[in-house]
C-alpha positions as CSV (number, residue, x, y, z in Angstrom):
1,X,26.2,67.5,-60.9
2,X,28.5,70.1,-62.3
3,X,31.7,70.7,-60.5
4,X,32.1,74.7,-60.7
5,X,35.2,75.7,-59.1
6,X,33.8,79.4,-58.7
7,X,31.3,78.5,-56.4
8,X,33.6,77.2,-53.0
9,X,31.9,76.4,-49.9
10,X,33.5,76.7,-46.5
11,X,34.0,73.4,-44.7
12,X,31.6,72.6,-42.0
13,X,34.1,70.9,-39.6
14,X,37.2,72.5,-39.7
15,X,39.9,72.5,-36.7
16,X,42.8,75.2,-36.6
17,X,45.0,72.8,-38.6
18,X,43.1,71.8,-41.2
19,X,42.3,68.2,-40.2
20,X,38.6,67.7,-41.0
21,X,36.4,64.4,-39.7
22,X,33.4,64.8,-41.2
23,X,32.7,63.5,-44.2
24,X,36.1,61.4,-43.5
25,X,39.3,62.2,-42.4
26,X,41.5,65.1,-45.0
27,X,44.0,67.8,-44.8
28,X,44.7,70.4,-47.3
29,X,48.4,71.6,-46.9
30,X,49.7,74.5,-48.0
31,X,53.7,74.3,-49.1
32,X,53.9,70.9,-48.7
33,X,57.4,69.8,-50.2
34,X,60.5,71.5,-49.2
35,X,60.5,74.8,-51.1
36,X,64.0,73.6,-53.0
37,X,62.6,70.3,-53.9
38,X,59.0,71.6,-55.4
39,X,60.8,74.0,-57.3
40,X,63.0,71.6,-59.0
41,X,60.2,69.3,-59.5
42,X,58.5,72.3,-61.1
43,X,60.8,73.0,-63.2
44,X,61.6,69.7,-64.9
45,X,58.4,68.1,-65.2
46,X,58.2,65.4,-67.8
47,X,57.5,65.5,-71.3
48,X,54.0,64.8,-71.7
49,X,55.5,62.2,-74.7
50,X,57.0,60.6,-71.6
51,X,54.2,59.5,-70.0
52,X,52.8,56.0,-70.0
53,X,48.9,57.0,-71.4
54,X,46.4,55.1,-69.8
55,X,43.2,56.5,-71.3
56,X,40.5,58.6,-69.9
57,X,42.5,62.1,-70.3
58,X,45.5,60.6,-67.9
59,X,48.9,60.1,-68.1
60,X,51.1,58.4,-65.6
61,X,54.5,57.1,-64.5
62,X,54.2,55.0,-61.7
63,X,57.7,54.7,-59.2
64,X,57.3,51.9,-56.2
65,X,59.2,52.2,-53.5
66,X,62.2,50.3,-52.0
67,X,64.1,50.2,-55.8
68,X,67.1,50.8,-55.5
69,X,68.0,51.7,-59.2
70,X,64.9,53.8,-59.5
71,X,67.1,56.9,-57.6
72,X,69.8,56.1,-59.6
73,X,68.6,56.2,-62.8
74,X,66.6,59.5,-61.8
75,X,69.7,61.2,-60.5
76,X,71.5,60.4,-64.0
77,X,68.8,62.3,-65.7
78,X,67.3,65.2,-63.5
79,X,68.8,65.4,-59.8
80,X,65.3,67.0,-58.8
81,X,63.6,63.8,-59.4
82,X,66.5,62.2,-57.3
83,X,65.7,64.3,-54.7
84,X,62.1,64.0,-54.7
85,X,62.7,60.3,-54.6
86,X,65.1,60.6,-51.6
87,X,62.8,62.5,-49.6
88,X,59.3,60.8,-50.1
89,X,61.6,56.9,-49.6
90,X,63.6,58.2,-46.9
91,X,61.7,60.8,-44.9
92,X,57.4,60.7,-45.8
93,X,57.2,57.4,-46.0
94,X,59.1,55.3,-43.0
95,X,57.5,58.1,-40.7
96,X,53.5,57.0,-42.2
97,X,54.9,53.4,-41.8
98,X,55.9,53.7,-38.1
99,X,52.7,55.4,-37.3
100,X,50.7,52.8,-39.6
101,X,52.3,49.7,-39.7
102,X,51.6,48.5,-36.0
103,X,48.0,49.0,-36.8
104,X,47.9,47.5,-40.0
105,X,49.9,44.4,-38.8
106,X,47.5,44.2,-35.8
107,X,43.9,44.4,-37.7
108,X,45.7,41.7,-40.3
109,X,46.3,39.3,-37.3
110,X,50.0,38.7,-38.1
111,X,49.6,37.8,-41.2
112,X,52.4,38.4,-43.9
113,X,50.3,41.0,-45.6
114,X,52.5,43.2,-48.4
115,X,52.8,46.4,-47.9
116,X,54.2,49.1,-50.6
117,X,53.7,53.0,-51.7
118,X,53.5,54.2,-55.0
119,X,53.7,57.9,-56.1
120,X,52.4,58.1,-59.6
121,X,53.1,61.7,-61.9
122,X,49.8,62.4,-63.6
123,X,49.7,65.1,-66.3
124,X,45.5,65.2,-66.4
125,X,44.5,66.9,-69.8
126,X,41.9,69.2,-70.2
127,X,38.5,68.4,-70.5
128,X,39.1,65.2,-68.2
129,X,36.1,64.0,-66.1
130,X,37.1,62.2,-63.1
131,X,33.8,61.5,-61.5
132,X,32.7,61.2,-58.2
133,X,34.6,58.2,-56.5
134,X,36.2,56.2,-54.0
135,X,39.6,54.8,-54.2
136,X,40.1,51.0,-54.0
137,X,39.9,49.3,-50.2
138,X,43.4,48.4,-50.2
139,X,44.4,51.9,-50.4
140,X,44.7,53.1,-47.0
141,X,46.0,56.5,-47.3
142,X,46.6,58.7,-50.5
143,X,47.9,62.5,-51.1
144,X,47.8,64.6,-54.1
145,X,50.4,67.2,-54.5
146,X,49.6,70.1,-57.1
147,X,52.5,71.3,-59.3
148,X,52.2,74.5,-60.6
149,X,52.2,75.4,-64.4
150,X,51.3,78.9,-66.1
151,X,47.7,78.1,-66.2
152,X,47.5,77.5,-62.5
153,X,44.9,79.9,-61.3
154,X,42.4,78.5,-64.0
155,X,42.6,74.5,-62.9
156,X,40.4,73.3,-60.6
157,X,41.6,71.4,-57.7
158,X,39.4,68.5,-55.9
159,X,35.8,68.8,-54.7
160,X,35.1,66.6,-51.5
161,X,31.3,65.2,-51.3
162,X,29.4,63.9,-48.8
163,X,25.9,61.4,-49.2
164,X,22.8,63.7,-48.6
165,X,21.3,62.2,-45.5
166,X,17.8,62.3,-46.7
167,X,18.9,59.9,-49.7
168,X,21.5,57.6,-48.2
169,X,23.1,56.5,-44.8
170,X,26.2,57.9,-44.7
171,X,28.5,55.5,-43.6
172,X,28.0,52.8,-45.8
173,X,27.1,54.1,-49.3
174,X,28.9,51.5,-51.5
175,X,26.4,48.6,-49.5
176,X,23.5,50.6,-50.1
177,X,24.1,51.3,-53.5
178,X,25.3,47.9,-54.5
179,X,28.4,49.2,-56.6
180,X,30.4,46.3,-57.6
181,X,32.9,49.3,-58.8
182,X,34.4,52.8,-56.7
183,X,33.1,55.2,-59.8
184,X,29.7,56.4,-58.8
185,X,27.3,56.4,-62.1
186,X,26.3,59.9,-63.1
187,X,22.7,59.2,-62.6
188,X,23.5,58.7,-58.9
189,X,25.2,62.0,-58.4
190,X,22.3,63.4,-57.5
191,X,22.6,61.4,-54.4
192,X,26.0,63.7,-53.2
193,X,26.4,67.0,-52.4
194,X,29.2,69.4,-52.4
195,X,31.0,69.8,-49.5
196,X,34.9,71.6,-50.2
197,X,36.4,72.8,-53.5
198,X,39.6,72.6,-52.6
199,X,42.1,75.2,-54.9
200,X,44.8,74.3,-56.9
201,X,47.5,76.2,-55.5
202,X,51.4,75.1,-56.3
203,X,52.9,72.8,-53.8
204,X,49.8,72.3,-51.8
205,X,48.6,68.9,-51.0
206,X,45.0,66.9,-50.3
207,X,46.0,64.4,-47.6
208,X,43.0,61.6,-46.8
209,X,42.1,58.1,-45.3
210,X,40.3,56.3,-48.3
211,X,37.0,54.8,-46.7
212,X,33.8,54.0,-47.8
213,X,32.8,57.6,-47.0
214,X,35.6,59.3,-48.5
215,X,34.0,60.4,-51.9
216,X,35.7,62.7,-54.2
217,X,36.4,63.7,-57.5
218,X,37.5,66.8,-60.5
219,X,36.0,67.5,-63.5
220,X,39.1,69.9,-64.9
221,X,37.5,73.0,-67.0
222,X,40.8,74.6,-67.0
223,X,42.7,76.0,-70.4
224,X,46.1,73.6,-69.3
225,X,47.1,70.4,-68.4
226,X,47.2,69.5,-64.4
227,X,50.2,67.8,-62.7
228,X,49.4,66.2,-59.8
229,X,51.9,63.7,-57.5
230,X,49.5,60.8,-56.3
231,X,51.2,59.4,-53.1
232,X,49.5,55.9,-52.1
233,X,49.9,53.4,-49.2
234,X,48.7,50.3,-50.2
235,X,48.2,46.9,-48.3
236,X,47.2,43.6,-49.8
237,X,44.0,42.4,-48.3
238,X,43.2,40.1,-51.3
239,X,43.9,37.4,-48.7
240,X,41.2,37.6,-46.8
241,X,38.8,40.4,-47.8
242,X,38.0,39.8,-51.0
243,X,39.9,41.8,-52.8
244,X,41.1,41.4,-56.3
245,X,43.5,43.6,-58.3
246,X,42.0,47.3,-56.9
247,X,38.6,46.1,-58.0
248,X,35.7,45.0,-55.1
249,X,34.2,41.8,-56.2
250,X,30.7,42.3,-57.6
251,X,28.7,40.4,-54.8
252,X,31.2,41.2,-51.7
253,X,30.2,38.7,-48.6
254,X,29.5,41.0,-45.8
255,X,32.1,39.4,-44.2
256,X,34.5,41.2,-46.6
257,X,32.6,44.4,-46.1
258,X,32.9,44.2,-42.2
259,X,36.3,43.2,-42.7
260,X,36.8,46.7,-44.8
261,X,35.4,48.7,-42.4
262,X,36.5,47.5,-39.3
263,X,40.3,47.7,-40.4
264,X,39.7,51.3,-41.5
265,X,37.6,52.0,-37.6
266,X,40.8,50.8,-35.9
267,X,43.2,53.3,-37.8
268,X,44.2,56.5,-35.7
269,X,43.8,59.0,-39.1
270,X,44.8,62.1,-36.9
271,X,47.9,60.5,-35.9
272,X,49.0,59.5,-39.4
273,X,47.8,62.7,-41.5
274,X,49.9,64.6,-38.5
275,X,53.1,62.3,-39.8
276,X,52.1,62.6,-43.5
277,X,51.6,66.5,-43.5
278,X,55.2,67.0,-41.1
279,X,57.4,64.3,-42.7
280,X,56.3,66.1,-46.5
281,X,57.4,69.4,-45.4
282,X,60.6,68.8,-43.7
283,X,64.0,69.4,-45.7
């Protein structure tokens, strides 16, 4: 399936603010970061010699929240990156977690369950195929925010997909097609269909609850490299889902499926992308 960024389609269910349900839960946001923080961001992104390379056309650092010395050592080199820090550890993420954490907690029955964000810097090179795909289970919620570079108007964004419904039950396409993995194989593409292209536009964002619905994916044709913030709320359900390092066990129980998807089911995602989308924008 090519990926052609020229040929965007309108979303089918689209509500005045963006929040979409079908084929899972998303919000594209323009000007999502305060417009004094992107720009500083912008500004002084990393050296791609900075970058840890982890194969595959990416390159990541990876910050964890709730480290104390990671804003200090940031605001010794670039105070942008110390603001940046400040505002997704002190303003986007407690308001996700007030909104999240109850439910979380509850569908874990009490359990001590860990609970952390990331936000990774990805400089994606060109030519990079990031296939069709799901994110891991323990992921619960994820954003990407586009940073701008000279190039901008020729890098393609994200491209949401949705299972054909003549091919494949929609709700459950990782049981039907017995992936052990979250990469769909190219000779299953064929299975998927477009749904949005979303643009890559500076300081806009692609807010989502990862399910087993919530396919995506970019193959970048563009002439430059794309920078991308990957925001990612994580829980550990290794303890009783069958989860292992962000990988799904080859041959799941359906227990561990059921256990999946009825956590996810139980997760008001209106609620939360509503507190991802005002939290990121306020300064």
């Amino acid at each position: 399936m090519s990926l052609d960024v020229q040929s965007r389609k309108p979303a089918k269910t689209t509500r005045e603010d963006g929040f979409h349900t079908v084929p899972f839960p998303y919000r594209f946001v323009l000007d999502f970061l305060p417009t004094e923080i992107y720009q500083g961001i912008e500004a002084n992104w990393p050296d791609i010699d900075t970058f840890d390379r982890e194969g595959g056309g990416y390159n990541k650092i990876r910050y964890r929240m709730g480290r104390d010395r990671v804003e200090q050592e940031l605001a010794q080199t670039c105070p942008s990156w110390a603001a940046l820090h400040r505002h997704l550890t002190q303003t986007v993420f407690p308001a996700l977690e007030e909104v999240a954490k109850p439910i979380v907690r509850h569908r874990t029955q009490g359990r001590d369950v860990p609970i952390d964000w990331d936000y990774i810097l990805t400089t994606d090179l060109p030519g990079n195929h990031f296939g069709i795909h799901v994110d891991p289970p323990q992921r619960i919620f994820s954003g990407l925010i586009y940073i701008g570079t000279p190039e901008s108007k020729n890098l393609p964004g994200t491209t949401v997909y949705r299972a054909r419904k003549s091919s494949i039950p929609p709700m459950d396409p990782l049981k039907v097609l017995g992936l052990g993995h979250y990469n769909l194989p190219q000779e299953k593409e064929a299975l998927f269909e477009d749904f949005e292209v979303l643009d890559f536009q500076p300081n806009s964002a692609f807010l989502f609850a990862n399910c087993d619905r919530a396919w995506h994916g970019v193959e970048h044709h563009g002439t430059g490299a794309r920078r991308l913030i990957h925001i990612v709320y994580r829980i550990d359900l290794a303890p009783f889902v069958g989860v292992d390092n962000g990988t799904l066990n080859a041959t799941p129980d359906a227990a561990s499926d059921e256990g999946i998807a009825e956590l996810r089911r139980q997760l008001d995602y209106r609620k939360i992308l509503d507190a991802f989308t005002d939290a990121g924008s306020e300064g």
